[in-house]
C-alpha positions as a Python dict, from the first residue, in 0.01 Angstrom:
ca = {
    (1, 'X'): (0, 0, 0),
    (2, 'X'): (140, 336, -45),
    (3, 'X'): (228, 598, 195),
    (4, 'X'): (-70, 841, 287),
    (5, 'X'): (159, 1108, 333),
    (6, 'X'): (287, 1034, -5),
    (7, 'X'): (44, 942, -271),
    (8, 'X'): (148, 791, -591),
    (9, 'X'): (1, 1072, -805),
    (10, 'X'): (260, 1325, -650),
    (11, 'X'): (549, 1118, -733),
    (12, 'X'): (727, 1177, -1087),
    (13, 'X'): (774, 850, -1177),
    (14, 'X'): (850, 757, -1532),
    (15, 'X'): (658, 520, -1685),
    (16, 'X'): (832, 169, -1812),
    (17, 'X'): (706, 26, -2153),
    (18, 'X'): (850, -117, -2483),
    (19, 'X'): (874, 230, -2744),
    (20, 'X'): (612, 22, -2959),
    (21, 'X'): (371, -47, -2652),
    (22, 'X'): (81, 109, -2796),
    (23, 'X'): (72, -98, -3153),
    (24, 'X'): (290, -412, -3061),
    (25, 'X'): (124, -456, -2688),
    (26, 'X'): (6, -495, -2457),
    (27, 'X'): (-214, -272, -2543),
    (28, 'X'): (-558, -45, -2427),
    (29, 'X'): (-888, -122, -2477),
    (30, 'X'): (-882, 184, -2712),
    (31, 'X'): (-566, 55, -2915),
    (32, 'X'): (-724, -293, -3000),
    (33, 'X'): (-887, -437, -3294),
    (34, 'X'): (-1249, -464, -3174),
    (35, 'X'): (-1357, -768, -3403),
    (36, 'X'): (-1078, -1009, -3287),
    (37, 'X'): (-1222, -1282, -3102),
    (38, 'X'): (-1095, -1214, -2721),
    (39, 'X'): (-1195, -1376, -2379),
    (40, 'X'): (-1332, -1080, -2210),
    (41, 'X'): (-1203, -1130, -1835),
    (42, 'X'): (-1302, -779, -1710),
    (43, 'X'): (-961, -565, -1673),
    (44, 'X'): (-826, -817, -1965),
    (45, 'X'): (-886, -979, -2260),
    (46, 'X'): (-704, -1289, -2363),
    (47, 'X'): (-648, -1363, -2760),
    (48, 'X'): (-740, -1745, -2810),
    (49, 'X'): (-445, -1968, -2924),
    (50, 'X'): (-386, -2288, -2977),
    (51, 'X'): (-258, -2469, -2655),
    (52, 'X'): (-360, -2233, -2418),
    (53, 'X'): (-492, -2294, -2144),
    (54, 'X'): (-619, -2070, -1870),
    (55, 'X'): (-705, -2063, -1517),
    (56, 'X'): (-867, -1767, -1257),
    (57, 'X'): (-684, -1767, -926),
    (58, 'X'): (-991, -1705, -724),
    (59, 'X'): (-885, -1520, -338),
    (60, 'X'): (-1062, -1818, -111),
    (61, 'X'): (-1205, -1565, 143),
    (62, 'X'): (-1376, -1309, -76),
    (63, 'X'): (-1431, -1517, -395),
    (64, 'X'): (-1289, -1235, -586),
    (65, 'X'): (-1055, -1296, -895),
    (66, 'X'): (-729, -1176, -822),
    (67, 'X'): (-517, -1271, -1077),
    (68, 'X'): (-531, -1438, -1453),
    (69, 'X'): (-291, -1823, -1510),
    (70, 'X'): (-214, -1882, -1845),
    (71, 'X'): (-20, -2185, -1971),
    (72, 'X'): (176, -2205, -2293),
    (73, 'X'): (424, -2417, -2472),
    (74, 'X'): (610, -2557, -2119),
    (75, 'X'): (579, -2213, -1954),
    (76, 'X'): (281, -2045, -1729),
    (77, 'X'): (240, -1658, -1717),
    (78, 'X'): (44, -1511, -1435),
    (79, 'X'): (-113, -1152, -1481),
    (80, 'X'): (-223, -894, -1321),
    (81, 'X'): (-367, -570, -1437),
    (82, 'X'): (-357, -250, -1159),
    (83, 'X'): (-481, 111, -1204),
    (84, 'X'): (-250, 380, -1228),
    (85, 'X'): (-174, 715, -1285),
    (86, 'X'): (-245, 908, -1559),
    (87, 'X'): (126, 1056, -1623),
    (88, 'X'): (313, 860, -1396),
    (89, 'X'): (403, 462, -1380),
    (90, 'X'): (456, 195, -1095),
    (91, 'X'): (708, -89, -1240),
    (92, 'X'): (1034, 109, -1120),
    (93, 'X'): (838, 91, -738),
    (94, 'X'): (707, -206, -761),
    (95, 'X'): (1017, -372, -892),
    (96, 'X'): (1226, -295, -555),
    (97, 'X'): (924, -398, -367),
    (98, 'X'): (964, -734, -517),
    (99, 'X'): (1318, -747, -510),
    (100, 'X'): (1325, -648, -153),
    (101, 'X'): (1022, -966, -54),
    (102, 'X'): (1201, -1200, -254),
    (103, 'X'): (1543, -1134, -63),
    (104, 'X'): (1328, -1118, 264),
    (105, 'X'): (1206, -1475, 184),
    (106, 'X'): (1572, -1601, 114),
    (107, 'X'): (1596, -1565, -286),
    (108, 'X'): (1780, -1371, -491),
    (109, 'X'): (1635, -1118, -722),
    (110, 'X'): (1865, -996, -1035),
    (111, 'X'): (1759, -681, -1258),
    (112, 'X'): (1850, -673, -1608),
    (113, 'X'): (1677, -550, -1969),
    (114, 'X'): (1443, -749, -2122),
    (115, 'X'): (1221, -722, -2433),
    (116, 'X'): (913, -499, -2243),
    (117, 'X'): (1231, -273, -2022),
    (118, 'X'): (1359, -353, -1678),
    (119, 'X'): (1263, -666, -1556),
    (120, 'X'): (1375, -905, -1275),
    (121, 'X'): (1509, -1280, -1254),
    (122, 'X'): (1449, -1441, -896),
    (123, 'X'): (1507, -1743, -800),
    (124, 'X'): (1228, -1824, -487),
    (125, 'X'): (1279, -2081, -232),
    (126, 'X'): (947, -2300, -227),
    (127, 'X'): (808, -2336, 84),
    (128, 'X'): (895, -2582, 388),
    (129, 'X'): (566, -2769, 335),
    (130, 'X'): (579, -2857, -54),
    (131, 'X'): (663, -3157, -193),
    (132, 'X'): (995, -2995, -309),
    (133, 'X'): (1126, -2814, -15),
    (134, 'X'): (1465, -2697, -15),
    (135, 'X'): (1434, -2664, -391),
    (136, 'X'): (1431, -2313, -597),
    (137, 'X'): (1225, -2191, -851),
    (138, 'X'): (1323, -1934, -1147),
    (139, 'X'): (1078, -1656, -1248),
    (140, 'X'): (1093, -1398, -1471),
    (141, 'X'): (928, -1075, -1323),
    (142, 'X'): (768, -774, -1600),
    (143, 'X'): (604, -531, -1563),
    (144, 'X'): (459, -226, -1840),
    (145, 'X'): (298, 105, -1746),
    (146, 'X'): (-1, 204, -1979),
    (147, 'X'): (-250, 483, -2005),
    (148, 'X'): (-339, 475, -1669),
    (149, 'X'): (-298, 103, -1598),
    (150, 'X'): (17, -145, -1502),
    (151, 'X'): (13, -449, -1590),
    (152, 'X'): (233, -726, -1440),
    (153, 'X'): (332, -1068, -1496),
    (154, 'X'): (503, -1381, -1317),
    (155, 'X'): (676, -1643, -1567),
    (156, 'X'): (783, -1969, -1455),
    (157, 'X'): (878, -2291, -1615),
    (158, 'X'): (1064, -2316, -1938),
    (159, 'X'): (997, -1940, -2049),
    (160, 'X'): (1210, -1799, -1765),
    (161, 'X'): (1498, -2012, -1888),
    (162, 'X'): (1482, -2130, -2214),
    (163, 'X'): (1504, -1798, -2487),
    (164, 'X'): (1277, -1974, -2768),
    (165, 'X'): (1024, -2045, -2480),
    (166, 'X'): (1094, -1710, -2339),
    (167, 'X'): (999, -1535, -2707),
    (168, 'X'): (645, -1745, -2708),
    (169, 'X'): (564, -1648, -2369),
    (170, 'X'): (662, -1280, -2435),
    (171, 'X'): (459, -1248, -2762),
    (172, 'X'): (171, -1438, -2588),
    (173, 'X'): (202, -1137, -2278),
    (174, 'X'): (225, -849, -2594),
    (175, 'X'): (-127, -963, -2723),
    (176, 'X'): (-283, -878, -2363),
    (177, 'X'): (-539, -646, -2382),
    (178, 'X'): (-615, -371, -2046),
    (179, 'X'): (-962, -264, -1997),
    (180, 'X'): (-917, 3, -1751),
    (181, 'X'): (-1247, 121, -1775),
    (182, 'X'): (-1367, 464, -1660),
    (183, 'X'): (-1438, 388, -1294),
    (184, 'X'): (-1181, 608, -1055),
    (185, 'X'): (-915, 380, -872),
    (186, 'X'): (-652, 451, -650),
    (187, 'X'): (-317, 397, -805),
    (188, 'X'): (-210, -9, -742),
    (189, 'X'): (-583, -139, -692),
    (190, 'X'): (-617, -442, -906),
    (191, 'X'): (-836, -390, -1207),
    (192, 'X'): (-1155, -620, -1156),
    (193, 'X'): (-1174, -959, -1276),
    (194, 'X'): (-1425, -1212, -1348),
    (195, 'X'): (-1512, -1547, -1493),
    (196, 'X'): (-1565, -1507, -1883),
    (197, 'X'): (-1947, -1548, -2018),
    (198, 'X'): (-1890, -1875, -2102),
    (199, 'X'): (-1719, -2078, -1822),
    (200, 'X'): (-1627, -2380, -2062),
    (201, 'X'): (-1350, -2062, -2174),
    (202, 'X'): (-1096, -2111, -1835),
    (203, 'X'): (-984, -2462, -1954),
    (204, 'X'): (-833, -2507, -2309),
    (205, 'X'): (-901, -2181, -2533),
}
């Protein structure tokens, strides 16, 4: 959460995003083709492809949608779409944030450039009571500021470390579309999600 004293519109942060953002993605609801056939998921749309597969991460106690799974060619890609401000981004504050948690739980978090800007390589402890404790996990951390949304994602599995894996997974996170809607939001609140009209959609699409 941010600082009262110190809210996010007051900050000059720059926004992070690849130069071609607004034609080669992710893009806005405004910058997308309106006939292409997307899963409408609230605060994104997924493009359909062949061998995707998607799953809602539901929050147990309030039922509520927090975050979009989708699986692809060895790899899974978790997003998450947040509100922002208009002329400002988050990634560069959110990125330490992670980086800081991730060293916190005993991992190590790397920066370097990636295809979408700054992004971060961590490798994650799992935890004591999985069925590989005392094992690490790599994933890739990204992050790009839109018009007045961020939108983050998790990889894991073969697209964190394999770069032909890594370029599906990165094209696949490009064709996101952000629905940011007109509704005012506090900088960071997660866009809302939901199930897509037809439910049959959050298994193979």
């Amino acid at each position: 959460m941010s600082d009262p004293q110190t809210p996010f519109e007051d900050i000059d942060q720059e926004k992070s995003a690849p130069a071609d953002r607004d034609s080669a993605g992710p893009l806005d609801e405004t910058e997308a083709n309106p006939v292409r056939p997307y899963i409408d998921l609230g605060g994104v749309k997924i493009l359909p492809r062949e061998g995707l597969q998607l799953r809602l991460e539901v929050e147990e106690s309030t039922k509520r949608v927090v975050a979009v799974g989708l699986d692809f060619a060895g790899t899974s890609l978790q997003v998450q779409p947040f509100a922002a401000p208009r002329s400002s981004g988050l990634w560069h504050e959110i990125r330490a944030q992670i980086a800081d948690q991730i060293q916190k739980q005993g991992g190590t978090a790397t920066e370097r450039d990636g295809v979408f800007g700054p992004e971060l390589v961590a490798e994650i402890p799992l935890a004591a009571g999985s069925a590989e404790a005392g094992t690490t996990r790599i994933a890739r951390f990204v992050g790009v500021d839109g018009p007045r949304w961020f939108l983050r994602g998790v990889i894991a599995g073969e697209g964190a470390v394999n770069p032909e894996a890594a370029e599906a997974v990165e094209d696949l996170f490009r064709s996101i579309v952000v629905v940011r809607g007109g509704t005012p939001m506090p900088p960071r609140d997660l866009i809302p999600l939901h199930m897509p009209a037809d439910a049959a959609d959050t298994t193979d699409v």
